[in-house]
Structures are given as C-alpha cells and as structure tokens.
VOZAKOL-874349 format. One record per residue: x, y, z of N, C-alpha, C in turn; residue number from 1. Coordinates in nm, 4 decimals, padded with zeros to 6 digits. Layout:
+----------+----------+----------+----------+----------+----------+----------+----------+----------+-----+
|       nu |       nv |       nw |      cau |      cav |      caw |       cu |       cv |       cw |  nr |
+----------+----------+----------+----------+----------+----------+----------+----------+----------+-----+
|        X |        Y |        Z |        X |        Y |        Z |        X |        Y |        Z | NUM |
...
+----------+----------+----------+----------+----------+----------+----------+----------+----------+-----+
END
This chain:
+----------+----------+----------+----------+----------+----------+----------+----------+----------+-----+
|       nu |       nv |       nw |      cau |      cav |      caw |       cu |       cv |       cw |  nr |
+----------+----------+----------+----------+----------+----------+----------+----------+----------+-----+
| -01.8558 |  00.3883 | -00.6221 | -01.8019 |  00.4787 | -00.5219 | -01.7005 |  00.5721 | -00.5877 |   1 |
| -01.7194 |  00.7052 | -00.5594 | -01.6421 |  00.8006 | -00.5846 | -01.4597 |  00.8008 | -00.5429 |   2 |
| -01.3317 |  00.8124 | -00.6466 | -01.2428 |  00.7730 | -00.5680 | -01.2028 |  00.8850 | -00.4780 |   3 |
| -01.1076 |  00.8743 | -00.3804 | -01.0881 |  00.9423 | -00.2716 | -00.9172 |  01.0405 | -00.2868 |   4 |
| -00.8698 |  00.9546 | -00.3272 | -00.7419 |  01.0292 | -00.3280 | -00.7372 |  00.9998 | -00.5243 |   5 |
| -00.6296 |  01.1060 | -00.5825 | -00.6261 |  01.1589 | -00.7384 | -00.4842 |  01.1652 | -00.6716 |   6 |
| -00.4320 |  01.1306 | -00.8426 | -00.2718 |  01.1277 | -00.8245 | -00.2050 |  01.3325 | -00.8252 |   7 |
| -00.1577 |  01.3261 | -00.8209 | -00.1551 |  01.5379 | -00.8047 | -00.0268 |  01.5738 | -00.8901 |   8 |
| -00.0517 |  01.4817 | -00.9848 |  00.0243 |  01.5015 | -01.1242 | -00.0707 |  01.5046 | -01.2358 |   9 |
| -00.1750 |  01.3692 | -01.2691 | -00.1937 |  01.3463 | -01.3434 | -00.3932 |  01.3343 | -01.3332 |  10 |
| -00.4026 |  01.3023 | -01.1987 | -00.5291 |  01.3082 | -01.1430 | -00.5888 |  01.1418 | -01.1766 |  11 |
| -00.5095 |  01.0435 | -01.1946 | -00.5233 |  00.9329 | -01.1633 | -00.5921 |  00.8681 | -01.0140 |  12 |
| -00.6818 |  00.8021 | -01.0373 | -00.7101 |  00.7930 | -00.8768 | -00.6398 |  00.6697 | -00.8468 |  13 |
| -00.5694 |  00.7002 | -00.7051 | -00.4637 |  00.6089 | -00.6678 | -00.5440 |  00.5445 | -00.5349 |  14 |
| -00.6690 |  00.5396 | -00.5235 | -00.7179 |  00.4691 | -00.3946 | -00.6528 |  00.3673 | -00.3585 |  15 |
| -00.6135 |  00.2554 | -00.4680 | -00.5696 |  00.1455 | -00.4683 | -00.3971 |  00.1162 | -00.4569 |  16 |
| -00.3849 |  00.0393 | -00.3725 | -00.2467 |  00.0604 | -00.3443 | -00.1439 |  00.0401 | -00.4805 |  17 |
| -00.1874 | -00.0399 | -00.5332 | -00.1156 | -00.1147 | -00.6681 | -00.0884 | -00.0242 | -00.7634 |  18 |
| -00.2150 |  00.1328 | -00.7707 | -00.1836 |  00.1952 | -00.8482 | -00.0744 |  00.3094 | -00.8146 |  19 |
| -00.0003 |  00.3176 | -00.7291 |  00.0501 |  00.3866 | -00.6791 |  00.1899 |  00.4233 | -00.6713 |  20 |
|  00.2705 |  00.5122 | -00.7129 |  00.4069 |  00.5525 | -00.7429 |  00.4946 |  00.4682 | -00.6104 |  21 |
|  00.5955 |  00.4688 | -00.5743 |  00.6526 |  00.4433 | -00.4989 |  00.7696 |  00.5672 | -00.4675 |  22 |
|  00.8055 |  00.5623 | -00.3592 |  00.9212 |  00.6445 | -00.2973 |  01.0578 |  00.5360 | -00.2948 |  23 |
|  01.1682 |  00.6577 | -00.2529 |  01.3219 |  00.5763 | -00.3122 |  01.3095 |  00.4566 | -00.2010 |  24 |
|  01.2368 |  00.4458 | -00.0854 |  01.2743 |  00.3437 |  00.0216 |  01.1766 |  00.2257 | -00.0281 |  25 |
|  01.0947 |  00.2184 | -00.1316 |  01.0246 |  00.1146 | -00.1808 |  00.8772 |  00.1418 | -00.1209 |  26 |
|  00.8804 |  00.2643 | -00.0494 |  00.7181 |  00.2628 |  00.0378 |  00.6318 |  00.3372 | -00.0777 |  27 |
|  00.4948 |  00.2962 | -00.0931 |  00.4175 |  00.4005 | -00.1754 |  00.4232 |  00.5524 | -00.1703 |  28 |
|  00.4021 |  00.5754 | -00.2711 |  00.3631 |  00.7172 | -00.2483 |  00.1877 |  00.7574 | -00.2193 |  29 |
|  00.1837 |  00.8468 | -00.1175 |  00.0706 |  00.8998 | -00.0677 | -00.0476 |  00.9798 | -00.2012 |  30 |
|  00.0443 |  01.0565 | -00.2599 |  00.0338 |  01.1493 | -00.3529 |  00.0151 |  01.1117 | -00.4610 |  31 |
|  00.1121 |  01.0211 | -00.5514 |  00.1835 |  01.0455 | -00.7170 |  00.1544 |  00.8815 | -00.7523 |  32 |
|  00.0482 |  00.8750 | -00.8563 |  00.0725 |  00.7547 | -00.9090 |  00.1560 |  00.6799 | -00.9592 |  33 |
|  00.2143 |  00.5396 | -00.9949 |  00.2879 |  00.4554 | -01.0109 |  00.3263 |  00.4955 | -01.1960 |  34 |
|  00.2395 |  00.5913 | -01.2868 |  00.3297 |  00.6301 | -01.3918 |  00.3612 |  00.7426 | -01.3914 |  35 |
|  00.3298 |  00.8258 | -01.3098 |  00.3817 |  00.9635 | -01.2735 |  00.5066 |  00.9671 | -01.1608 |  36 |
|  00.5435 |  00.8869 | -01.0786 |  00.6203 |  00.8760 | -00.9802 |  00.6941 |  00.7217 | -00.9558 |  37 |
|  00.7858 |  00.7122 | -00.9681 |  00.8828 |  00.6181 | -00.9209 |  01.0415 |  00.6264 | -00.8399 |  38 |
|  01.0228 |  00.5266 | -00.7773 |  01.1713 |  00.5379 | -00.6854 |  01.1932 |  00.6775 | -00.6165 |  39 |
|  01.0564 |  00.7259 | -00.6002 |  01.1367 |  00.8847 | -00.5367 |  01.1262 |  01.0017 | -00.6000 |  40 |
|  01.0717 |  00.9650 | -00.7790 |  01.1517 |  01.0601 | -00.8413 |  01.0025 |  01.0599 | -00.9986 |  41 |
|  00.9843 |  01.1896 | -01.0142 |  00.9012 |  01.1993 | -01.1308 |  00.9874 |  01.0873 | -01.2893 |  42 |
|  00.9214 |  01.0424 | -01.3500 |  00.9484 |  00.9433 | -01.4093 |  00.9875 |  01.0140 | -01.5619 |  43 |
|  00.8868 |  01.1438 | -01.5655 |  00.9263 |  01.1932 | -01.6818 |  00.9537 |  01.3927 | -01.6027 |  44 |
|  01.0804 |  01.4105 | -01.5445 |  01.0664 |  01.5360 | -01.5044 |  01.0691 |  01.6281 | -01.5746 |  45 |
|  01.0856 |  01.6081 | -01.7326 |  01.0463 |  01.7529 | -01.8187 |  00.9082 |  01.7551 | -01.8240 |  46 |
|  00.8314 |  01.7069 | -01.7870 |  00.7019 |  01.7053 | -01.8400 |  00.6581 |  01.8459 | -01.8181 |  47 |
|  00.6025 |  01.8900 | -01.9181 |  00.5158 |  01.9972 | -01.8918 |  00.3790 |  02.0154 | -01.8522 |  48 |
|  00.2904 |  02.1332 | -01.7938 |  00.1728 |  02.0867 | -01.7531 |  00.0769 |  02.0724 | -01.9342 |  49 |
|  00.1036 |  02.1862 | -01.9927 | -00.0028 |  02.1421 | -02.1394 |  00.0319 |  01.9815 | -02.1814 |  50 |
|  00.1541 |  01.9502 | -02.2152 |  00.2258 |  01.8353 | -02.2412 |  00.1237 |  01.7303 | -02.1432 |  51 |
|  00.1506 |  01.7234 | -02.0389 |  00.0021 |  01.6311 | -01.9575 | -00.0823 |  01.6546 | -01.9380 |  52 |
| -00.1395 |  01.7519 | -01.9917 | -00.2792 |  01.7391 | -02.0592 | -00.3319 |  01.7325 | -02.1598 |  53 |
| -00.2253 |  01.7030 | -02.2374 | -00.2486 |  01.6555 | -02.3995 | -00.2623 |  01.4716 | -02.3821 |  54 |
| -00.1796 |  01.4275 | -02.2526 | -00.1561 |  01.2701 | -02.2456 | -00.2900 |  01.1922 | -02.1940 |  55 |
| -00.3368 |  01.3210 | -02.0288 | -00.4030 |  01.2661 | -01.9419 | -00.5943 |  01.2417 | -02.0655 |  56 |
| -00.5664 |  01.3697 | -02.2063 | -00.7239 |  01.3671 | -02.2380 | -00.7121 |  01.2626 | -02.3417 |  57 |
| -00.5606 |  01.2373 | -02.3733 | -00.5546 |  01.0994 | -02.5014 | -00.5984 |  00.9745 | -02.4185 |  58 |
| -00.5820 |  00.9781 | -02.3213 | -00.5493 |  00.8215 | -02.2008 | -00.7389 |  00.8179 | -02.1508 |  59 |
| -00.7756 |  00.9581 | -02.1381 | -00.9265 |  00.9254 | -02.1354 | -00.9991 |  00.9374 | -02.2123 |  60 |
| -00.9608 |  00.9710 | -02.3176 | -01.0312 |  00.8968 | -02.4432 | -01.0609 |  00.7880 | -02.4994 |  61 |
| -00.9460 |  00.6803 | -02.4900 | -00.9121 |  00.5781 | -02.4806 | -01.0194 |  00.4562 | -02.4239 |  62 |
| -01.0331 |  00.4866 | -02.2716 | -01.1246 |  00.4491 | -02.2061 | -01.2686 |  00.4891 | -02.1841 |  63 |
| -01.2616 |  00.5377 | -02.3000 | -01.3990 |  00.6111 | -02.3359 | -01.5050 |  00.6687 | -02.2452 |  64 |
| -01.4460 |  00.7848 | -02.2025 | -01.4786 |  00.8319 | -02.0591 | -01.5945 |  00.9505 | -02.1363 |  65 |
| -01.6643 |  00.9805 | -02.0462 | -01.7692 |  01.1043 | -02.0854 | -01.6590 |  01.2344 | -02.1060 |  66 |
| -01.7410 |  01.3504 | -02.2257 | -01.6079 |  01.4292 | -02.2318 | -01.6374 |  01.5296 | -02.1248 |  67 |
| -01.7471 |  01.5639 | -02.0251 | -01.7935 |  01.6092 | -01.9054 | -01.6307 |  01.5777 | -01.7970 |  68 |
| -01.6215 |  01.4723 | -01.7574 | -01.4967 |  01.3750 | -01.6825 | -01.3945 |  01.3972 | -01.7924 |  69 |
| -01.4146 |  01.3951 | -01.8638 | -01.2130 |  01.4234 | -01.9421 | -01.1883 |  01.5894 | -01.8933 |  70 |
| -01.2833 |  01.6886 | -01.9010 | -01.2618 |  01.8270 | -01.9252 | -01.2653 |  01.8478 | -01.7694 |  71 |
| -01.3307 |  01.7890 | -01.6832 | -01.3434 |  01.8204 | -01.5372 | -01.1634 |  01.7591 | -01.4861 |  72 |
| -01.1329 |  01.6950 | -01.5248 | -00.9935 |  01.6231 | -01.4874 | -00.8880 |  01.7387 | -01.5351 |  73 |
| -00.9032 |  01.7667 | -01.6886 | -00.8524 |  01.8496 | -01.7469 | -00.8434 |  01.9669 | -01.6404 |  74 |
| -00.9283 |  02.0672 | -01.6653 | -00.8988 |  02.1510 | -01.5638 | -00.8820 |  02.1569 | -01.4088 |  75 |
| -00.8764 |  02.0402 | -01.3393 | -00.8275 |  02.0184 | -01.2364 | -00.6760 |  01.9892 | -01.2318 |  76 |
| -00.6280 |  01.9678 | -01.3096 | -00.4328 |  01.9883 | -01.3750 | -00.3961 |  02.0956 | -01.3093 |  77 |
| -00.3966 |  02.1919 | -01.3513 | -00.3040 |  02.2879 | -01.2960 | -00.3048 |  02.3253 | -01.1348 |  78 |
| -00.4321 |  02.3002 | -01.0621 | -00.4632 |  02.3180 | -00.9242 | -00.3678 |  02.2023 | -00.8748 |  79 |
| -00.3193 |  02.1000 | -00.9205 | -00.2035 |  01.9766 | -00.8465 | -00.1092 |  02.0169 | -00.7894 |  80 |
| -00.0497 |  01.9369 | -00.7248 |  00.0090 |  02.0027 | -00.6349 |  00.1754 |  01.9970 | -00.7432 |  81 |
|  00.1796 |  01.9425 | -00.7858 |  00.2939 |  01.8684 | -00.9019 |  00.3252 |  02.0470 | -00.9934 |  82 |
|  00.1767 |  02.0720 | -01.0086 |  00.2388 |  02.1916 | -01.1323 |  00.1566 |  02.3225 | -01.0166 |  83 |
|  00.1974 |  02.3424 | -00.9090 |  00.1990 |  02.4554 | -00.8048 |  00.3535 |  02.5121 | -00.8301 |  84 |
|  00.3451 |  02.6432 | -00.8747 |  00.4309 |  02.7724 | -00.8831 |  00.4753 |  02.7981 | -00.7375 |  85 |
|  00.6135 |  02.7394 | -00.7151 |  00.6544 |  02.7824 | -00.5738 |  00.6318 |  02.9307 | -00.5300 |  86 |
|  00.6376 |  02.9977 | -00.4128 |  00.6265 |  03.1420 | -00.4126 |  00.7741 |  03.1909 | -00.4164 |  87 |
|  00.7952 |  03.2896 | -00.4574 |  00.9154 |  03.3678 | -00.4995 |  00.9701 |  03.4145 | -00.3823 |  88 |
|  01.0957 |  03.3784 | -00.3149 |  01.1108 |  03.4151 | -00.2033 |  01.1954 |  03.5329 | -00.2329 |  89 |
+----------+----------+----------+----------+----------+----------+----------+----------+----------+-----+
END
C-alpha cells in the first residue's frame, strides 16, 4: 500500500504513528516526522533545502531504494511545506 501522509520536510512517510515528530505538548505531529521535528521545534533549524537533499538521497540510498523513488522524493523537496517561501508582505 501506497503511504498516505510524507513528512513536509523530508518526505518521510509518517503514516505510522511511531514515526512521527511530536509537538511541545507531547501530541504528534500531523505533518513533520520524528527526525525532522521534535518538542515543537525543527531539530536541525539551519537546515537548508540542498543540505536535505543531499541527506534525504544518502538515507535512500542506503536502503537501496530504486533511483526512479530517490529522484521522485528528491524533487518533491522543495514543493514541502517546510521549504515554502513565505509571501512578502
């Protein structure tokens, strides 16, 4: 089965509760996986978007993923909601 919800940092799929960041009140996060998000708060907030996508294609390499699924993940990065360019008010 295809997963349903992707972390919108890193594009981790967080279907599973366990994989999942938490907020400062201890409740999951909806959004942000459990190594992208903790207590409330991005875990590494300098991160840059090239910078995690240098991590997210080492981490699926790793798991020896098709490079079809590393490059489809890849360019689904910047569309997250994590590295969205606020509008300039």
């Amino acid at each position: 089965m295809e997963p349903q919800k992707f972390c919108q940092s890193c594009t981790l799929p967080i279907d599973n509760m366990e994989d999942r960041g938490t907020e400062k009140d201890g409740s999951k996060s909806d959004i942000y996986c459990r190594y992208c998000y903790k207590d409330g708060a991005f875990t590494d907030p300098g991160m840059t978007l090239d910078r995690m996508k240098e991590i997210a294609q080492a981490e699926m390499k790793k798991q020896n993923l098709p490079d079809n699924i590393i490059q489809q993940s890849i360019n689904m990065l910047p569309r997250l909601k994590r590295w969205q360019v606020p509008p300039i008010a």
